[in-house]
C-alpha positions as CSV (number, residue, x, y, z in Angstrom):
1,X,-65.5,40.7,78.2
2,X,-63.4,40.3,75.1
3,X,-62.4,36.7,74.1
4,X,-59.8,36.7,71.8
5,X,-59.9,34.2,68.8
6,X,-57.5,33.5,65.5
7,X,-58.3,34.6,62.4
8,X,-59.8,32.1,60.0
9,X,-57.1,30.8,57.5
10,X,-57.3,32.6,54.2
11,X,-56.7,30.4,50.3
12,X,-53.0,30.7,49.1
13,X,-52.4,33.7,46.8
14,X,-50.7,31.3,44.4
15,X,-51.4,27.4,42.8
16,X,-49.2,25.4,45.3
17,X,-46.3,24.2,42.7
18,X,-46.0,19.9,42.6
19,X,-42.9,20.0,41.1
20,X,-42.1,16.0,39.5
21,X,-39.2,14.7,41.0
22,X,-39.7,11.0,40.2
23,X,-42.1,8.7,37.4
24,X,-41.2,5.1,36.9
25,X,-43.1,2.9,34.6
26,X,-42.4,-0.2,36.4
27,X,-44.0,-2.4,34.1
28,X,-46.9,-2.7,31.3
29,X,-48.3,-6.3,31.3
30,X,-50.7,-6.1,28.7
31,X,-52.1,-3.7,25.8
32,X,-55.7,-4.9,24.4
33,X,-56.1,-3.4,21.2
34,X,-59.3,-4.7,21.0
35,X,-60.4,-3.0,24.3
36,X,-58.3,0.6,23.5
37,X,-56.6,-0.3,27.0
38,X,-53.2,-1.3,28.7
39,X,-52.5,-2.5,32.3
40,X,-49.4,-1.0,33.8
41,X,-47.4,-0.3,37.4
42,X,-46.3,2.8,38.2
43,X,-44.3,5.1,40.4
44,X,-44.8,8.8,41.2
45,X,-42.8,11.1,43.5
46,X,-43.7,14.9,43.9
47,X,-42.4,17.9,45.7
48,X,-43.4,20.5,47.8
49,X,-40.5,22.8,47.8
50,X,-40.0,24.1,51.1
51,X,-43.5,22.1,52.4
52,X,-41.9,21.7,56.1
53,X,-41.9,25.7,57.1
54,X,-45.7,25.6,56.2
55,X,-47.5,24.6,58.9
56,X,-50.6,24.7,56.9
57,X,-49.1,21.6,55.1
58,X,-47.7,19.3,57.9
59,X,-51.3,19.2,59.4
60,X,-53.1,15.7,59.4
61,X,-49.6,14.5,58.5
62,X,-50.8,10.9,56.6
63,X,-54.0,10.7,58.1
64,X,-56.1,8.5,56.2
65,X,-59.0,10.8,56.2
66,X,-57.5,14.2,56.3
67,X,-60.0,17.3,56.2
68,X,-60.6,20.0,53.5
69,X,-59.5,23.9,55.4
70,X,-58.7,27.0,52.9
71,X,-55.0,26.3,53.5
72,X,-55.4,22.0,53.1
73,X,-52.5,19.9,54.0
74,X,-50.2,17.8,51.6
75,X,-52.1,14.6,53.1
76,X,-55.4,16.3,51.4
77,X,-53.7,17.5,48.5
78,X,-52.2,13.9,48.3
79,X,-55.5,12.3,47.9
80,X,-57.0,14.8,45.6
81,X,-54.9,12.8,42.9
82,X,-56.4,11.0,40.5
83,X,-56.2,9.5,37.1
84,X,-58.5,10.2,34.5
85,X,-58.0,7.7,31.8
86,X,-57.8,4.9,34.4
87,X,-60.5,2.0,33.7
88,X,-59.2,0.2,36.7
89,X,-56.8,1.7,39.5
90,X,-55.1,0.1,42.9
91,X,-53.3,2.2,45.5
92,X,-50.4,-0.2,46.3
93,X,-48.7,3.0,48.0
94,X,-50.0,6.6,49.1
95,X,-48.2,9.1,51.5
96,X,-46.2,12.2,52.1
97,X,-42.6,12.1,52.8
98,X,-40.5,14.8,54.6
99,X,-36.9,14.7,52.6
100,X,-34.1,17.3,54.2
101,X,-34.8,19.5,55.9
102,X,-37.1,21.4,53.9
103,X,-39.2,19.6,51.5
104,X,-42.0,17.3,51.5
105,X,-42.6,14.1,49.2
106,X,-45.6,13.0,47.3
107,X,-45.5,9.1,46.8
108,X,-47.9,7.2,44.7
109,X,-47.6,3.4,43.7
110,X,-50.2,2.9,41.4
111,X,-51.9,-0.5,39.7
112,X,-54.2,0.4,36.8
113,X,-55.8,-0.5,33.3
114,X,-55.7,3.0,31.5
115,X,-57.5,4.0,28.6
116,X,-55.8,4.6,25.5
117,X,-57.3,5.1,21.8
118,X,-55.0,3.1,19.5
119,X,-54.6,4.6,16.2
120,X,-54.2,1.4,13.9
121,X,-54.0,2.9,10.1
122,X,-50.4,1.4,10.0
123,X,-50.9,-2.0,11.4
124,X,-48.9,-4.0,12.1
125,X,-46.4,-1.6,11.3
126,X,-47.9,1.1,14.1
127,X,-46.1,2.5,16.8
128,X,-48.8,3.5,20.2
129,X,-48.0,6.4,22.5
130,X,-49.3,4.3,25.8
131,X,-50.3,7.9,27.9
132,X,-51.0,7.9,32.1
133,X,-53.1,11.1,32.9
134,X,-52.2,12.3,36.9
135,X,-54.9,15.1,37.7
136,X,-56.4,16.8,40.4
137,X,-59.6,17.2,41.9
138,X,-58.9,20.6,42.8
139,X,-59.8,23.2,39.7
140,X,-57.7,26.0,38.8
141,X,-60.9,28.1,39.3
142,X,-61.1,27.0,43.0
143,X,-59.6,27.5,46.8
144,X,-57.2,25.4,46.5
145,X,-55.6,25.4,42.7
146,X,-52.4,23.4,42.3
147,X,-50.1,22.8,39.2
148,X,-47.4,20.5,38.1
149,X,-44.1,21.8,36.8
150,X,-40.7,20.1,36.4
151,X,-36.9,20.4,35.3
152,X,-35.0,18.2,32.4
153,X,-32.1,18.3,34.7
154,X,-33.8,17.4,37.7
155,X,-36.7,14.9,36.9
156,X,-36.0,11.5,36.6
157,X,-37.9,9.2,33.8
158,X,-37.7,5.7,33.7
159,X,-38.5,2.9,30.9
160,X,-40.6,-0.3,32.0
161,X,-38.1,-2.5,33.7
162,X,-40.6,-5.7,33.3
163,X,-41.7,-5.5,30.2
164,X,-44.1,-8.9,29.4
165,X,-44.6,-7.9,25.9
166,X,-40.8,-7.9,24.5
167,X,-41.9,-10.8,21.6
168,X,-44.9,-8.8,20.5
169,X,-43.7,-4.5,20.8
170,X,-40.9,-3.2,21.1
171,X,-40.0,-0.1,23.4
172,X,-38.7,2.8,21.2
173,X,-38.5,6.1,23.3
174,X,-37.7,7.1,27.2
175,X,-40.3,8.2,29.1
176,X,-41.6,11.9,27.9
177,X,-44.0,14.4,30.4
178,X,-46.7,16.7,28.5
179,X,-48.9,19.7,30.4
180,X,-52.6,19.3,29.5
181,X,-55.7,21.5,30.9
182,X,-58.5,19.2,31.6
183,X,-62.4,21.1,31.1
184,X,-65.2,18.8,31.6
185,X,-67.8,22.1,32.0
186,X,-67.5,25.5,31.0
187,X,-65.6,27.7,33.1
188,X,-64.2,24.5,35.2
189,X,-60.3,23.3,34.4
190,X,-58.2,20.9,36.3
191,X,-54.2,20.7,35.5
192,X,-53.2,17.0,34.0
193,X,-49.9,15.6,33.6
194,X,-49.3,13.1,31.0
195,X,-46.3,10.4,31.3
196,X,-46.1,8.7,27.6
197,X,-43.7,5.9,26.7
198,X,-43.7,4.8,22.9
199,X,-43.9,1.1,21.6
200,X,-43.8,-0.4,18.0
201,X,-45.5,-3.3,17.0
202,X,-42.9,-5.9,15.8
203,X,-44.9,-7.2,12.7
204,X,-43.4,-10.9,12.6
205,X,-46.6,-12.5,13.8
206,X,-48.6,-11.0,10.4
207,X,-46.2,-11.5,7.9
208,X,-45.7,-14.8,9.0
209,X,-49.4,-15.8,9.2
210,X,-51.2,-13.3,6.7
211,X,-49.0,-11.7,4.3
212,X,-47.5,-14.8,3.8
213,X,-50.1,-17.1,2.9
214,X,-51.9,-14.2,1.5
215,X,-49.1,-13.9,-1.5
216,X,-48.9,-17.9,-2.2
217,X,-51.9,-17.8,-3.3
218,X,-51.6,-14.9,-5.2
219,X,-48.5,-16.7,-6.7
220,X,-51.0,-20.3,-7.0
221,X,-53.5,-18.3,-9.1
222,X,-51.2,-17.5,-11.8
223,X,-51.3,-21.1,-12.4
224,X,-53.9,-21.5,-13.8
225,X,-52.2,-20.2,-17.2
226,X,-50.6,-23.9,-17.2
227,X,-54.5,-24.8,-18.8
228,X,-55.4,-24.1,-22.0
229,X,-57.3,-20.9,-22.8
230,X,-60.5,-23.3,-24.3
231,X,-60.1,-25.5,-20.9
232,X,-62.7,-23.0,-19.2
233,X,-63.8,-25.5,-16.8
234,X,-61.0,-26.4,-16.0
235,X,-59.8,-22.8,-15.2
236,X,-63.0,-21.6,-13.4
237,X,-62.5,-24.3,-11.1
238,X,-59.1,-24.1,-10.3
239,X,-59.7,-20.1,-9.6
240,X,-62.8,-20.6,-7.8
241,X,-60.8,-23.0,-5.1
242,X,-58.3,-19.7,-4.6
243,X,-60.3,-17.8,-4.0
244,X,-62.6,-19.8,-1.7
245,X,-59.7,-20.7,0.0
246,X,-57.8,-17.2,0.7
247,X,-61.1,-15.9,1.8
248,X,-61.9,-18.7,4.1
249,X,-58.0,-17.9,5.6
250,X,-59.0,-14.8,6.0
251,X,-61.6,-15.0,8.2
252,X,-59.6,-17.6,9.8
253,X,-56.9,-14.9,10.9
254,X,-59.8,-12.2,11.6
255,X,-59.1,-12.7,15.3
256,X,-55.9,-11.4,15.5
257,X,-57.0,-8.7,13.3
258,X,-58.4,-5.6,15.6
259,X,-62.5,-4.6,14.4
260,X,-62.1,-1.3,13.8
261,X,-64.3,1.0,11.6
262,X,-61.6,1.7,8.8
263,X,-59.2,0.0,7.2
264,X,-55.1,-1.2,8.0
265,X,-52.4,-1.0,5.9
266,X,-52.9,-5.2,6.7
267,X,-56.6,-4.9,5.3
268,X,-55.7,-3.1,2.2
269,X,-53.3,-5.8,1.6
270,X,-55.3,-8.7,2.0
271,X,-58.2,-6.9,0.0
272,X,-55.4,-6.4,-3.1
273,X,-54.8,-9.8,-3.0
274,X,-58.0,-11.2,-3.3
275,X,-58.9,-8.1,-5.9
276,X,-56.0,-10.0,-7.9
277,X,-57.5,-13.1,-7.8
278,X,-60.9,-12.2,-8.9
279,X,-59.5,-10.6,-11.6
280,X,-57.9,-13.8,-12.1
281,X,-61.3,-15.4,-12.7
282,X,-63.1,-13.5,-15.2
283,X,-59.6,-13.8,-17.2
284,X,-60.2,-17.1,-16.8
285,X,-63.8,-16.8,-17.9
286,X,-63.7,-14.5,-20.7
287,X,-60.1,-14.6,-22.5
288,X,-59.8,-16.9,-25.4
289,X,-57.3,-15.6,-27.4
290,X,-53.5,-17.1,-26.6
291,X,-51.9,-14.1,-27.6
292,X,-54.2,-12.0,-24.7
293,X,-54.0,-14.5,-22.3
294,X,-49.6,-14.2,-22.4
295,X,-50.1,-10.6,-21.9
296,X,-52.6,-11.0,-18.6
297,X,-50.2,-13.9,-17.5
298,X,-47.6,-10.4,-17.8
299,X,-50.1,-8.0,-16.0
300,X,-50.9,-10.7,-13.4
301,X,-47.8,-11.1,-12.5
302,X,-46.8,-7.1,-12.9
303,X,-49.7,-6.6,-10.3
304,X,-48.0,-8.7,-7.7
305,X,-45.4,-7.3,-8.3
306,X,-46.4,-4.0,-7.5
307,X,-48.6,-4.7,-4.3
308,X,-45.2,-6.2,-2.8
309,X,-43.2,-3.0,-3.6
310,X,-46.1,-0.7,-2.6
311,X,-46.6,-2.6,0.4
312,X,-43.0,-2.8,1.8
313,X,-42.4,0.7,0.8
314,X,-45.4,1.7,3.5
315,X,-44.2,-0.8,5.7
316,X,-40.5,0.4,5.8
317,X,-40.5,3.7,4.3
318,X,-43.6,5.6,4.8
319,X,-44.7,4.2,8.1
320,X,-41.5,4.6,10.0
321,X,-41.2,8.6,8.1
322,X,-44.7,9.3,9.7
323,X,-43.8,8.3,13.0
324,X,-40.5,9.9,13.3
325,X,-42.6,13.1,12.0
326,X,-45.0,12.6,15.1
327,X,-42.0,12.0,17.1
328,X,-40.4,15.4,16.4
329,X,-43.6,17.0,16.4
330,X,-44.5,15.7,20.2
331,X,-43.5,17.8,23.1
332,X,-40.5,16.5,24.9
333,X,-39.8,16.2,29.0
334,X,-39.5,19.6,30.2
335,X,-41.5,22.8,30.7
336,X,-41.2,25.5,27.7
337,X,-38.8,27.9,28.0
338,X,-38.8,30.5,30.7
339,X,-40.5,34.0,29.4
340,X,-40.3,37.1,31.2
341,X,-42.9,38.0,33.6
342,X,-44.0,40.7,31.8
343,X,-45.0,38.9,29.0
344,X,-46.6,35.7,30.8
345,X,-50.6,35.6,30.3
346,X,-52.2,36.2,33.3
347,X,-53.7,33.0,34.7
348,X,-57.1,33.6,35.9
349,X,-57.6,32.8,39.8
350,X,-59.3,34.4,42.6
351,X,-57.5,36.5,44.7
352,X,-57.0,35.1,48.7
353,X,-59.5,38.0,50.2
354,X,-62.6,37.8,47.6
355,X,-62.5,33.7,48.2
356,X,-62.2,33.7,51.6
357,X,-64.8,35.9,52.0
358,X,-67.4,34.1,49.0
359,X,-66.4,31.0,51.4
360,X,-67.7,32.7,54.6
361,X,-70.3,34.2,52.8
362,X,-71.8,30.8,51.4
363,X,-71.0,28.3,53.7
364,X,-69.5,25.8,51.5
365,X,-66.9,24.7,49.1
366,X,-67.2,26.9,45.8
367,X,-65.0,29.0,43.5
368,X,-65.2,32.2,42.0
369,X,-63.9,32.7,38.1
370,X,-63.1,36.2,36.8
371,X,-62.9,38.3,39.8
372,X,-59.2,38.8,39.6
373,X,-55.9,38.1,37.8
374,X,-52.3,36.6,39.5
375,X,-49.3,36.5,37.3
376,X,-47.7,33.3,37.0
377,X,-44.0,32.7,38.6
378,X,-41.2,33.7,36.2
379,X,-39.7,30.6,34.8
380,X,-42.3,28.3,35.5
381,X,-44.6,26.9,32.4
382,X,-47.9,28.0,31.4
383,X,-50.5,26.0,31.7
384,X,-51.7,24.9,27.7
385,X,-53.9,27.0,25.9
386,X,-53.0,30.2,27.7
């Protein structure tokens, strides 16, 4: 007797499209550059163009266990998402949407402490690209491949709205969106999407409470040319206090200072300035002649000179020129510009049929690379590297 039964569901023949409708940084409460993190609130809203005609999709609608099948639903999609430069992450809000009549809504409220390497050459003059990573569990080798795209006519981007940190950095930019491939093994990629927001350092604090002092006592060690060259005592004594004194300060201020393994723009500062003084010393120690000791009084005071102008031409020349370079240099919200299909890279991905069948085959959850090639939509971007 013939019992009739329904044909197991078969992978879709193309990366389901999560097209960003929506990111708000609600707010960034804190950036350690000590710890290379930043704690920050944020808001994400993606769409499934058409999502309500496919039944596939709407199944387990916001179930909070939803099940893995070779056509999974946006509930399993949904919590596929993660964040991979996230130290510490809370779900204030996960679930899928239906908007009109034909779409579906990804929604994620997100509480984390991301990871971010700080690159400090210019402090405290440096501007930080604060980046969120959004991945996905699934690979672009697997069953179930998905991939982010998005319009600069459509997408919304928003600033921080709370920003806690106003009196210490300043926010420069909008909000900007990057494509990134993720491969943590050979042969394995998963798509990321990066949402960066620029800050710059407002250097008040430092000049205030380092470059400051640093230069009074720059200014105090030229002094000692009051004394008379034979009063070398006198003059060793008065240096040795300086510079006792500014290095003492300095390690004073080395808290606010960030360890890192090379050195500032503040560091090469403060090191001039105590390079001045020591110089200061063996003038001190080993100049006897009036007429010599005028024209180091004139070099002393040249060298300060010249450190301030050096230093405040990094500081509001060179610094802000670099940054505006990266700026410029830095992909900006939007996918690249639409090629024509003929010319779009293939995008390796397993055809529907040869992973349907590996899946029955094997029983389990795997993916096969190389066994076939699917072009990638017209007008859509490539994912990087291709």
């Amino acid at each position: 007797m013939f019992t009739p039964f329904s044909a197991p569901p078969t992978p879709r023949e193309r990366p389901l499209a999560c097209e960003v409708a929506r990111i708000d940084i609600l707010h960034i409460s804190k950036i350690d550059q000590i710890e290379h993190a930043f704690s920050a609130r944020l808001f994400i809203q993606l769409i499934l163009r058409g999502g309500q005609h496919d039944a596939a999709l709407l199944e387990g609608f916001n179930e909070p266990a939803p099940e893995f099948s070779l056509r999974p639903s946006a509930t399993w999609l949904l919590h596929q998402f993660h964040f991979p430069n996230a130290l510490k992450l809370e779900f204030a809000e996960r679930k899928v949407t239906k908007m009109g009549a034909d779409d579906l809504h990804m929604i994620l409220r997100v509480d984390g402490t991301f990871l971010q390497h700080f690159q400090l050459h210019d402090f405290p003059y440096d501007s930080q690209t604060l980046q969120v990573h959004l991945s996905s569990h699934c690979a672009n080798e697997g069953v179930a491949p998905v991939r982010f795209k998005w319009s600069p006519f459509t997408v919304k981007l928003q600033r921080p709205t709370h920003f806690a940190l106003k009196d210490v950095w300043e926010l420069d930019k909008p909000v900007r969106l990057d494509l990134e491939t993720l491969s943590p093994s050979p042969g394995r990629t998963y798509p990321v999407l990066k949402a960066c927001v620029e800050v710059t350092r407002k250097p008040t604090y430092h000049l205030v409470n380092v470059v400051f002092p640093m230069a009074c006592f720059v200014l105090m060690g030229c002094c000692q040319f009051a004394h008379e060259t034979t009063n070398v005592e006198g003059r060793l004594e008065y240096m040795g206090a300086i510079v006792l004194t500014s290095t003492a300060y300095k390690m004073s201020v080395s808290g606010s200072i960030p360890m890192i393994a090379y050195v500032t723009l503040l560091d090469k500062y403060v090191l001039a300035c105590i390079m001045i003084c020591i110089l200061l010393v063996f003038e001190a120690a080993f100049v006897r002649d009036a007429y010599a000791d005028s024209v180091a009084l004139v070099a002393a005071i040249g060298l300060f000179v010249a450190l301030q102008a050096a230093f405040c031409y990094q500081a509001y020349y060179a610094v802000p020129h670099r940054a505006e370079k990266r700026r410029r240099g830095s992909p900006m919200a939007g996918p690249r510009p639409a090629r024509r299909q003929s010319a779009v890279s293939p995008r390796r991905v397993a055809p529907a049929g040869i992973r349907a069948e590996a899946l029955q085959r094997l029983g389990g959850f795997v993916s096969l690379r190389g066994r076939g090639l699917v072009d990638v939509e017209s007008g859509d971007s490539d994912p990087p590297g291709e």
